[in-house]
C-alpha positions as CSV (number, residue, x, y, z in Angstrom):
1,X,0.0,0.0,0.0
2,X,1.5,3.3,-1.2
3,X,-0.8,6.1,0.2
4,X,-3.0,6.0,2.9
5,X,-6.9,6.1,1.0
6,X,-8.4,9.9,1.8
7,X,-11.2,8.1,3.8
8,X,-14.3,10.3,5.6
9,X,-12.8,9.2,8.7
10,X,-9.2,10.7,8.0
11,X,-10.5,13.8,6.6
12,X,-13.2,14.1,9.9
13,X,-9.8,13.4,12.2
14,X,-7.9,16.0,10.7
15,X,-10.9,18.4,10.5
16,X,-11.7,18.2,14.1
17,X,-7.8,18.9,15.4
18,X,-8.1,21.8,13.7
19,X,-5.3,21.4,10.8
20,X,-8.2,21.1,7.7
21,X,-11.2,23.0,7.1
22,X,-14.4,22.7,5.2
23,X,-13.8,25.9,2.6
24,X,-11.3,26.5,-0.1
25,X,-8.1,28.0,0.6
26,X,-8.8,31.1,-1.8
27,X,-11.9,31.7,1.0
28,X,-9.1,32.6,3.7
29,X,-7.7,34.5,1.2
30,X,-11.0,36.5,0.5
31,X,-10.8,36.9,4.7
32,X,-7.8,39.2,4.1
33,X,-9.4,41.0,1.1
34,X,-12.4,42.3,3.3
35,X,-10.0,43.1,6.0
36,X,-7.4,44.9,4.2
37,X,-8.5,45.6,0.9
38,X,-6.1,48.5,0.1
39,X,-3.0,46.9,1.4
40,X,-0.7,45.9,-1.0
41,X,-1.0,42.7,-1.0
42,X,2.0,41.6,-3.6
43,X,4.5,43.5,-5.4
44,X,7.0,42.2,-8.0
45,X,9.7,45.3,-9.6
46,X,6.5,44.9,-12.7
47,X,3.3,46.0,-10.7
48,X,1.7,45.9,-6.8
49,X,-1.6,45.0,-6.3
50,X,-3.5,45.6,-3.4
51,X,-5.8,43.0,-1.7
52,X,-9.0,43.9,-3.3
53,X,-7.5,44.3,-6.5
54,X,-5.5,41.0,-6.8
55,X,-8.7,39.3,-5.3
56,X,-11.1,41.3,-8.8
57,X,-8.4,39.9,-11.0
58,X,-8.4,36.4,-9.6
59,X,-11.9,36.4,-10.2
60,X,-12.0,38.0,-14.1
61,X,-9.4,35.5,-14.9
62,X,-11.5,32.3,-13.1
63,X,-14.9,33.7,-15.3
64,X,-12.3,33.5,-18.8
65,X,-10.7,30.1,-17.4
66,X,-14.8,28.4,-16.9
67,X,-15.4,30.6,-20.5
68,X,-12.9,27.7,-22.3
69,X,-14.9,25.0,-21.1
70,X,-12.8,23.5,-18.8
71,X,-13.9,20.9,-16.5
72,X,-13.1,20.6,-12.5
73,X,-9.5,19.7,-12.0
74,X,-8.6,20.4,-15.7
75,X,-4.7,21.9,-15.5
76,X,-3.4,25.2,-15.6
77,X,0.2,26.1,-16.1
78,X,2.3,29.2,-16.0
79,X,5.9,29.4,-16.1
80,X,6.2,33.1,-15.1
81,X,9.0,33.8,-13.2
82,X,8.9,35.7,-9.7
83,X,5.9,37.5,-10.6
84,X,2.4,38.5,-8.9
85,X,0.9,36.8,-12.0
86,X,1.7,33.6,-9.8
87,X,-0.8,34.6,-7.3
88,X,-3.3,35.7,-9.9
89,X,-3.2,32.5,-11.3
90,X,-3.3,30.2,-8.5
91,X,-6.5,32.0,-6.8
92,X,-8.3,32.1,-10.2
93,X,-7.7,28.4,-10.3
94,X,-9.0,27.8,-7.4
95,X,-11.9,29.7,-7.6
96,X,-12.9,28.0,-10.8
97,X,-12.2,24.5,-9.3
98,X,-9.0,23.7,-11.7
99,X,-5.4,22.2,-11.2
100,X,-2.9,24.8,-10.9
101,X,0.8,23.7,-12.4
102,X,3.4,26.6,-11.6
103,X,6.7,25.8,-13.4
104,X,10.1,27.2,-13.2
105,X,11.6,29.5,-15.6
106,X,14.8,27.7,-15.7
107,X,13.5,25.2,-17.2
108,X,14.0,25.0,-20.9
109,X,12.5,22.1,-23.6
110,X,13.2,18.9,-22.6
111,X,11.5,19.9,-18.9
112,X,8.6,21.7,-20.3
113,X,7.7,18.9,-22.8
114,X,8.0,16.0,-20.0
115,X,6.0,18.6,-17.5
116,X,3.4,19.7,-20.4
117,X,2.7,15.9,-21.3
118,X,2.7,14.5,-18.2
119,X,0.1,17.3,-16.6
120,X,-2.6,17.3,-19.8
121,X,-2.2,21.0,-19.2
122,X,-5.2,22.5,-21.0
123,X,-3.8,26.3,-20.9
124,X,-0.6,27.4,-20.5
125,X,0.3,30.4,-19.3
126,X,3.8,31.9,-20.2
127,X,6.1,35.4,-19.4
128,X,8.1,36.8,-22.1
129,X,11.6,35.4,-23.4
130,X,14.0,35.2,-20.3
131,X,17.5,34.7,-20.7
132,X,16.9,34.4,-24.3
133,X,14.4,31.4,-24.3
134,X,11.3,32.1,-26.0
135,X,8.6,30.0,-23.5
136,X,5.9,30.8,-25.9
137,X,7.3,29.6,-29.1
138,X,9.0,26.2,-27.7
139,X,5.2,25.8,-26.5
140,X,3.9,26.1,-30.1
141,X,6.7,23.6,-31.2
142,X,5.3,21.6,-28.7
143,X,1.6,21.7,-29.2
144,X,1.5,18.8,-32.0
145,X,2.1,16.7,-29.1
146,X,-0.1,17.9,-26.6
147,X,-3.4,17.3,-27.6
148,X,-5.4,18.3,-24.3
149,X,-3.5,22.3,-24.8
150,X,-6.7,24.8,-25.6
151,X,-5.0,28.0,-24.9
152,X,-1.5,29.8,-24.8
153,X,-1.8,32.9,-22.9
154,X,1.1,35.4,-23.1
155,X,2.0,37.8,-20.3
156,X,4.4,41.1,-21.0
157,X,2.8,41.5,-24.6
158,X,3.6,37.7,-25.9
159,X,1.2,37.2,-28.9
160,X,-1.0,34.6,-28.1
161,X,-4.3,33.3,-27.9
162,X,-5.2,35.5,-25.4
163,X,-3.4,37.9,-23.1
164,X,-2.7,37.4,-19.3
165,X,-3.2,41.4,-18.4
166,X,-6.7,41.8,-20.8
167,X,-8.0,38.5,-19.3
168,X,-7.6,39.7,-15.8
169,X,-8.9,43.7,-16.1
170,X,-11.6,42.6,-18.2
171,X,-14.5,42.5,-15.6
172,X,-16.9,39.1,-15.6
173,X,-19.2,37.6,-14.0
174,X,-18.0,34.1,-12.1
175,X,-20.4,31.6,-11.9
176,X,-20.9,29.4,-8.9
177,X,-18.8,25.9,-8.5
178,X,-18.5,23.8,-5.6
179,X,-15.2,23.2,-4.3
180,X,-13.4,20.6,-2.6
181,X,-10.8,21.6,-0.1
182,X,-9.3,17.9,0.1
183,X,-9.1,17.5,-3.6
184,X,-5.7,17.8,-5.3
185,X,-5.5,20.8,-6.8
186,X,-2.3,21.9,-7.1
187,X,1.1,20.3,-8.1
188,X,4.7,21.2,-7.3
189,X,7.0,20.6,-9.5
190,X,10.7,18.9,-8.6
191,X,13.4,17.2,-10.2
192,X,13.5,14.5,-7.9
193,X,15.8,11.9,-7.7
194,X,15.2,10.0,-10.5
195,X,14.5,11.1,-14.1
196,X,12.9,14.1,-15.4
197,X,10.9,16.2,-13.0
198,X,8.0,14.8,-10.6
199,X,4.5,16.7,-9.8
200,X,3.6,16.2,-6.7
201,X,-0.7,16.6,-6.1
202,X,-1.5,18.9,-3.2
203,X,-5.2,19.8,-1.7
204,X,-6.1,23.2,0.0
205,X,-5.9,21.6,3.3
206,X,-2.7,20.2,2.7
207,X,-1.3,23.5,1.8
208,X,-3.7,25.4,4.8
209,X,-1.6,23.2,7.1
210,X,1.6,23.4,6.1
211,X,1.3,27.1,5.7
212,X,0.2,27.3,9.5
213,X,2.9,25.6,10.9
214,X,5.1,28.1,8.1
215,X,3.6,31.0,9.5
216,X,3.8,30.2,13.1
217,X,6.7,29.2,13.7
218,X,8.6,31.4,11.4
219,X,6.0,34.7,13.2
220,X,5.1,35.8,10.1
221,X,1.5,37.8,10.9
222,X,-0.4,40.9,8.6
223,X,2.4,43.6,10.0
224,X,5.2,41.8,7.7
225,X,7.0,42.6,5.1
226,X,8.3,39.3,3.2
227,X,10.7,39.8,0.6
228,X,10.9,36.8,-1.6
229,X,13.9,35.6,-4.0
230,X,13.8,32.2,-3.9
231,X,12.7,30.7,-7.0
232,X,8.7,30.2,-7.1
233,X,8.2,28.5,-10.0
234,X,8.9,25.2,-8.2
235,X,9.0,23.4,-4.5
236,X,7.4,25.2,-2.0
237,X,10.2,27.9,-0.5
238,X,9.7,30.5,-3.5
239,X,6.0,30.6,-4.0
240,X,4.1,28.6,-0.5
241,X,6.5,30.1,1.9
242,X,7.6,33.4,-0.1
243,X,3.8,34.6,-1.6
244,X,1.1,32.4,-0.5
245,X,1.9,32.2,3.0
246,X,2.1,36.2,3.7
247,X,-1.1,37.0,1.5
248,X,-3.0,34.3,3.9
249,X,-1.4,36.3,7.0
250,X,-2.9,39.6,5.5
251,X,1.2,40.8,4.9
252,X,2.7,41.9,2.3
253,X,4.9,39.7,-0.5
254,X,7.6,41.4,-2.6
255,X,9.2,39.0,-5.2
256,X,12.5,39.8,-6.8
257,X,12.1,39.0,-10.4
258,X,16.4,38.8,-11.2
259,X,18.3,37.6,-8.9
260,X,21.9,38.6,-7.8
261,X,23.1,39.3,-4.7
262,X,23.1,43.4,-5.5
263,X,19.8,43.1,-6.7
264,X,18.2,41.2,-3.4
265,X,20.2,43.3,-0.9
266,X,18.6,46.6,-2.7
267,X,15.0,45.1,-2.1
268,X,15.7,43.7,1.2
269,X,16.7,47.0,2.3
270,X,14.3,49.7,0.4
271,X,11.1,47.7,1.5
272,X,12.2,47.1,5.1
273,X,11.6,43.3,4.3
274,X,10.8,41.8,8.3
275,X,10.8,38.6,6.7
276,X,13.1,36.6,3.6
277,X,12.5,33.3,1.8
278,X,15.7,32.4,0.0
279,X,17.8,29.1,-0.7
280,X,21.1,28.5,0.9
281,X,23.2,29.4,-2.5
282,X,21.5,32.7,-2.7
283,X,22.0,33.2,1.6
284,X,25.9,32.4,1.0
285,X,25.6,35.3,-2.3
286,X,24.4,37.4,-0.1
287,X,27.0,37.3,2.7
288,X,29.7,36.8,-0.3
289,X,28.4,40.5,-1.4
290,X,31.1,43.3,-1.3
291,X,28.0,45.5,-0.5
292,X,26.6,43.8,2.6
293,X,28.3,45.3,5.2
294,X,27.2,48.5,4.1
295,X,23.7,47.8,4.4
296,X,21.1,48.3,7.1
297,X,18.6,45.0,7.8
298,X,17.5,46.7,11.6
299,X,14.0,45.6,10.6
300,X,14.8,42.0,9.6
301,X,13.4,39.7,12.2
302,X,13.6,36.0,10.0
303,X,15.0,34.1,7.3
304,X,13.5,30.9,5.9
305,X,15.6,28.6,3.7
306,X,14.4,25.6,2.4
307,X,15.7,23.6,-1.2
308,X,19.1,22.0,0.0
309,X,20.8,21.9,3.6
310,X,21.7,24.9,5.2
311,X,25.6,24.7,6.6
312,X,26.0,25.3,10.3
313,X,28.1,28.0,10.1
314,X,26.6,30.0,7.1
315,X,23.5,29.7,9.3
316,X,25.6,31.7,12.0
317,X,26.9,33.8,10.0
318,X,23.5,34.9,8.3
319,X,22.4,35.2,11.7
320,X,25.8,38.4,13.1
321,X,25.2,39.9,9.4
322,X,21.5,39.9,9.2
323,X,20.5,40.2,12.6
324,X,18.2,37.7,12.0
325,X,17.1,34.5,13.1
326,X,17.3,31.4,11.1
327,X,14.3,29.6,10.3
328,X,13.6,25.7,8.3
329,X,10.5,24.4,7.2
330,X,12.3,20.4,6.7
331,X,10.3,18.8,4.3
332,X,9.8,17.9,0.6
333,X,7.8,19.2,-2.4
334,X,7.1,15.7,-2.8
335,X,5.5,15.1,0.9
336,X,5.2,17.9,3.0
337,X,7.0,18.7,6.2
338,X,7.6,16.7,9.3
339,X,9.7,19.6,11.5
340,X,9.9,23.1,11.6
341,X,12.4,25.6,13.5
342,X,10.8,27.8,15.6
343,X,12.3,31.7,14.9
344,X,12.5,31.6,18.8
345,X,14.5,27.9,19.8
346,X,17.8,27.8,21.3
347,X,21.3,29.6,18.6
348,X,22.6,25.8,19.0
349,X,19.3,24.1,17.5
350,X,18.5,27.0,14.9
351,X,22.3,26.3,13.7
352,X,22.3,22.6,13.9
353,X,19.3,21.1,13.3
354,X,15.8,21.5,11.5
355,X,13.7,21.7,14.3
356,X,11.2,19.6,16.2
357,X,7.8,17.5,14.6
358,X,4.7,19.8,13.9
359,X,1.5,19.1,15.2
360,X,-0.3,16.8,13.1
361,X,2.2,14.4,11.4
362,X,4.4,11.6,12.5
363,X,8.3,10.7,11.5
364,X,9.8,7.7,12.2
365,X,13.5,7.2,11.6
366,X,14.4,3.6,10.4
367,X,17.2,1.5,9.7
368,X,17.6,-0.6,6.6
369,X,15.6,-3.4,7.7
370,X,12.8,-0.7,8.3
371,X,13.3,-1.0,11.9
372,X,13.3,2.5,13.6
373,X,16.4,3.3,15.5
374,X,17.0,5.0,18.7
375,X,17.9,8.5,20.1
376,X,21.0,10.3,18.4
377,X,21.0,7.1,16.3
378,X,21.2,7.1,12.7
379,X,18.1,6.4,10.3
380,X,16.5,6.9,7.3
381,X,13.2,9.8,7.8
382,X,10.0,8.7,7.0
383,X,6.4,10.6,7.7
384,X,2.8,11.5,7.4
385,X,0.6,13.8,8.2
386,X,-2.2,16.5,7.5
387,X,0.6,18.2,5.1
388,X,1.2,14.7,3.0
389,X,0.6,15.2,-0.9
390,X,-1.2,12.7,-3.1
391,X,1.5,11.2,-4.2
392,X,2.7,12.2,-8.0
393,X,0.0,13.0,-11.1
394,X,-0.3,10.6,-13.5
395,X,2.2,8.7,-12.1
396,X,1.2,5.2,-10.2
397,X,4.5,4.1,-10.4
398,X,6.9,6.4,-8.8
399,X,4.2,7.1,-6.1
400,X,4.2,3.7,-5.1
401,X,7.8,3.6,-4.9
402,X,8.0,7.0,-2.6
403,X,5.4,6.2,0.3
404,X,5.5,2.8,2.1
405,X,3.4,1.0,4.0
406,X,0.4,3.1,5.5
407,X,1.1,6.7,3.9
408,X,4.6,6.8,4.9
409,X,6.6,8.9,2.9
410,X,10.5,7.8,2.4
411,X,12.6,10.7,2.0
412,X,16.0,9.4,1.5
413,X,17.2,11.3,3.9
414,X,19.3,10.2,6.4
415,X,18.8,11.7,10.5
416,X,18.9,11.6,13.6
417,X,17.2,12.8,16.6
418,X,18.7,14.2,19.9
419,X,17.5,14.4,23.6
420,X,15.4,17.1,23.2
421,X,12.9,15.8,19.9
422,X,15.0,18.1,17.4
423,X,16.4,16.5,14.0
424,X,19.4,16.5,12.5
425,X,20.1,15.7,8.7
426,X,23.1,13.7,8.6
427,X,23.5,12.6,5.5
428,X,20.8,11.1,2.1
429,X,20.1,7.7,0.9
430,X,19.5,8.8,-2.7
431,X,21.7,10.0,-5.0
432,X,19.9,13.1,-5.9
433,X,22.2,16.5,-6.6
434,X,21.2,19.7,-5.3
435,X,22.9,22.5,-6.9
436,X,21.9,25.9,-5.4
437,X,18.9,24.9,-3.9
438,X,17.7,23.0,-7.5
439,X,17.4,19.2,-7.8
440,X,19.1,17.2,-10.2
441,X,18.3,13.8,-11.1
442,X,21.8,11.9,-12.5
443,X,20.1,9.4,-14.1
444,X,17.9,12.0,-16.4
445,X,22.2,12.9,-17.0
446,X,23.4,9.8,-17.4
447,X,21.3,8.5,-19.8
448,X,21.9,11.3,-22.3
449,X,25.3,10.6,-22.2
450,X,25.2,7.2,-22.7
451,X,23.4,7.9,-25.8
452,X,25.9,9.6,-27.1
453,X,28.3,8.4,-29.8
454,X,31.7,9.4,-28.0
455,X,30.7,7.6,-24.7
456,X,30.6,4.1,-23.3
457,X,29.6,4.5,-20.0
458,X,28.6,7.2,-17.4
459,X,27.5,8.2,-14.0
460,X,27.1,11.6,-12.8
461,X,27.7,12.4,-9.1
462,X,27.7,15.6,-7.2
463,X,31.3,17.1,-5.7
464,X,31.4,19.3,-2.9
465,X,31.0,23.3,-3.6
466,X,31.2,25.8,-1.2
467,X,28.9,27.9,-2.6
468,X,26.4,25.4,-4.5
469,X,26.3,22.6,-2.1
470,X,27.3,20.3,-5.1
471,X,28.5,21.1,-8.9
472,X,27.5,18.2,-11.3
473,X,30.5,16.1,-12.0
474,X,30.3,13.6,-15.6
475,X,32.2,10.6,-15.1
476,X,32.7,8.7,-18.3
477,X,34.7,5.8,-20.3
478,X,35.0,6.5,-23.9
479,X,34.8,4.8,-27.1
480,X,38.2,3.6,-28.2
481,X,40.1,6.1,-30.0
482,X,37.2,8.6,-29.4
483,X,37.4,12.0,-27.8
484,X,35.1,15.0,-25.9
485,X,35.9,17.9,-24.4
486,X,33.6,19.6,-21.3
487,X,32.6,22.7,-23.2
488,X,31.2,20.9,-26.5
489,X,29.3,18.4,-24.4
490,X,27.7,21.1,-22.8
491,X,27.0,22.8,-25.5
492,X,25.3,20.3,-27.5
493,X,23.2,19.2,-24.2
494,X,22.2,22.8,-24.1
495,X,20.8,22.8,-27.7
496,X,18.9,19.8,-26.7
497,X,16.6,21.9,-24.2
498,X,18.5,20.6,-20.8
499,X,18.3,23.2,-18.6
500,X,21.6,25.5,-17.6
501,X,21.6,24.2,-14.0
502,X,21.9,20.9,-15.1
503,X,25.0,20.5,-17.3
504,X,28.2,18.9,-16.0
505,X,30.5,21.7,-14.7
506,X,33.2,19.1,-14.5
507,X,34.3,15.5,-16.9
508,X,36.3,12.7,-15.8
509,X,37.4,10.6,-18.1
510,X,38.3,6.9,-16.5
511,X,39.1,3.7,-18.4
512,X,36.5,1.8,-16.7
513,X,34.0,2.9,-13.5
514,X,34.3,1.3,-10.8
515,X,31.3,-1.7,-10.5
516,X,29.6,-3.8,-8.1
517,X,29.2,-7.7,-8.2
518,X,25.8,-6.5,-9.2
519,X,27.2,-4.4,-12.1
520,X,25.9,-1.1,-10.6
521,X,28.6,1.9,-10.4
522,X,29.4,1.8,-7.0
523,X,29.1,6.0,-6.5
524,X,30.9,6.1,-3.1
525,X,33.9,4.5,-4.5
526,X,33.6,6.6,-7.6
527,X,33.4,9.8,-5.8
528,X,36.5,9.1,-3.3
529,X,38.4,8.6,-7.0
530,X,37.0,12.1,-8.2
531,X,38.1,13.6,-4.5
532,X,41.3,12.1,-5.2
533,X,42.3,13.1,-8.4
534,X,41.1,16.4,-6.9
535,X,43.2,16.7,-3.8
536,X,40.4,16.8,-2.0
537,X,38.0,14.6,0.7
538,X,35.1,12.9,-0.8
539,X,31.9,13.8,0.4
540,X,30.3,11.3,2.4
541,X,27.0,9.5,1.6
């Protein structure tokens, strides 16, 4: 059994401890539009829109969504960048009953196809050429196969079959549709570990609670400011924490659309931000910047990072620079969250660990016999709980293979948990690569590379960065008497629509991997033989 089944009695149990309700999220939102209906509600370095006006847009561009014909739970995507057109989007959705499917701008052909298909996406929503990609025409090169697409809408003037800023001024009249807050209705995208990316299936309740245990413990209430840079096109730090979370509070959001340190540290400091959402590779940026000790944060009360493991001591150091206090929502786009920091616990726990479990869920660390393990012992972190997902869209298969037994999800992480009930991540089970905050799946890599003519085998590991976490590493045996060089590999990967983040930064060419009895690369040999040839320690997995 993979999931546990949604049954009347789960959703009654959850209901009556107070972590679900019987309303749609966008109805708490509404709640903040009658109470502060000329407050800016979210601001991007494009527009600001106050309450009342992003909750009249939301509703004009439900009334055009119902206007195609679509039915309940039919997909809507937008790959818009950092942009209050996110928010737009994901309230008209829900106000019209539909699936909403935010996806990342850094993610070029090869991702959008996979995503596209996989969702059924029946209108597609897209921002203007970034980083010169044109989203709007590599959707039209995809449209022969995607048979379910009924509309391209183009924001920032992109001609299309309709556009985003018309749609939502124009005023309509929304008709009435019953919604279900324990339906999935939205999905967050990943990379995952294995493959192209995954789309995990959330309900409003699922997000409700996990933006409750966000907002408390981080002390994020309607007086905030919350700057935003992480990316919110995908997982849950950029958009959930960054946007939704503050507009549910009756704050304020301000998204940076281009990121660099110079341009963060400018917002951070000209809105009074009391509150950031960032990834660990933007917080180390940030302290990196030549600028920062010239800047004034007096207001800044919290940080949240979330995407990739926060190092002890960058997490001190964020705190003297900043002032702040470091907060961690531990989770996964693909499950939810099992332990949060609270902005008030001990410097030693806010540095060192990710907190202790939230009401409503339940972790369990296990060996590999699925036996759980004892205090400050070593185990592999499992959960479930009112913020679980429904497991991936369309895809039977790789849910199955993520939760275990009676809705347990396996993260592949690897903790442990001290004296006092607070987790530490010591380590991960899986092989995934997190660059900057961004997942990257080395077998999606390694079977491109494969396929290609100069190369006979390959596996792709991650190598120790002190700025990214991990750099993406190609190990590879060639074809006799055949050659490659870094920089034309990458190059040709790149006109094949894999996205920037992903390419190898670094090839190593070997005469043969190193290989189980099995036949399986063994990776931990293979990366001390990297570290090696490096000078340097191999990271442990």
């Amino acid at each position: 059994m993979a999931l546990r089944e949604l049954t009347s009695e789960l959703i009654e149990h959850y209901t009556k401890a107070g972590a679900w309700r019987d309303r749609p999220l966008y109805a708490d939102f509404d709640e903040m539009a009658d109470r502060f209906p000329d407050k800016i509600a979210v601001a991007d370095q494009h527009e600001q829109l106050t309450y009342a006006q992003l909750r009249r847009r939301s509703e004009n561009l439900a009334a055009w969504l119902l206007e195609q014909g679509l039915a309940p739970g039919a997909p809507v995507a937008i790959q818009g960048g950092n942009r209050v057109a996110l928010a737009v989007t994901h309230l008209a959705s829900g106000r019209a009953d539909l699936l909403f499917v935010p996806l990342s701008t850094t993610w070029r052909r090869a991702e959008m196809a996979h995503l596209l298909a996989r969702s059924e996406a029946e209108v597609v929503i897209v921002c203007g050429p970034h980083k010169d990609f044109d989203f709007a025409a590599t959707v039209r090169e995809l449209q022969p196969t995607l048979p379910r697409l009924r509309s391209l809408v183009g924001m920032d003037g992109v001609p299309a079959d309709a556009d985003f800023d018309q749609v939502c001024l124009e005023d309509r009249v929304l008709p009435a549709r019953r919604r279900d807050p324990n339906a999935p209705r939205y999905v967050m995208a990943t990379s995952g570990t294995t493959g192209l990316s995954q789309m995990s299936l959330w309900s409003d309740n699922n997000l409700r609670c996990l933006i409750r245990m966000h907002l408390d413990s981080a002390g994020v209430g309607a007086d905030d400011i919350a700057v935003g840079i992480a990316p919110a096109g995908t997982g849950s730090t950029g958009y959930v924490y960054g946007v939704l979370g503050p507009i549910l509070a009756g704050a304020t959001s301000v998204l940076l659309e281009e990121w660099n340190s110079g341009n963060a540290l400018d917002l951070i400091e000209a809105v009074g931000a009391t509150h950031v959402t960032a990834i660990p590779t933007q917080i180390l940026k940030l302290l990196n910047d030549p600028s920062v000790g010239d800047r004034d944060f007096a207001t800044l009360r919290t940080c949240t990072n979330g995407g990739a493991a926060m190092p002890p001591q960058a997490a001190a150091d964020m705190e003297r620079v900043f002032g702040c206090h470091n907060h961690v929502s531990y989770g996964a786009s693909d499950a939810g969250i099992p332990t949060v920091l609270w902005w008030d616990d001990p410097e030693e726990k806010r540095l060192n660990t990710v907190g202790r479990l939230i009401k409503y869920s339940e972790m369990r660390l296990v060996d590999s016999d699925m036996n759980d393990v004892g205090v400050n012992e070593r185990g592999e972190i499992l959960w479930r709980g009112a913020t679980n997902s429904f497991g991936y869209l369309n895809d039977p298969e790789r849910t199955a293979e993520a939760f275990w037994g009676e809705g347990w999800f396996r993260s592949g992480d690897l903790g442990s948990v001290d004296e006092d009930g607070y987790l530490r991540i010591v380590g991960r089970t899986k092989d995934l690569i997190i660059r900057g905050g961004q997942n990257i799946s080395p077998r999606e890599l390694e079977d491109y590379l494969i396929a290609q003519p100069e190369i006979a085998d390959a596996s792709v590991i991650g190598v120790p960065d002190a700025v990214f976490g991990e750099r993406v590493c190609a190990c590879v045996v060639l074809m006799p008497g055949a050659s490659v060089e870094l920089s034309e590999l990458t190059s040709r990967m790149r006109g094949d629509g894999i996205a920037t983040f992903k390419l190898p930064e670094r090839l190593e060419v070997f005469d043969d991997l190193p290989k189980s009895a099995g036949g399986k690369v063994t990776k931990v040999e293979l990366r001390a033989m990297v570290a090696e040839r490096s000078g340097a320690p191999a990271e442990a997995h």
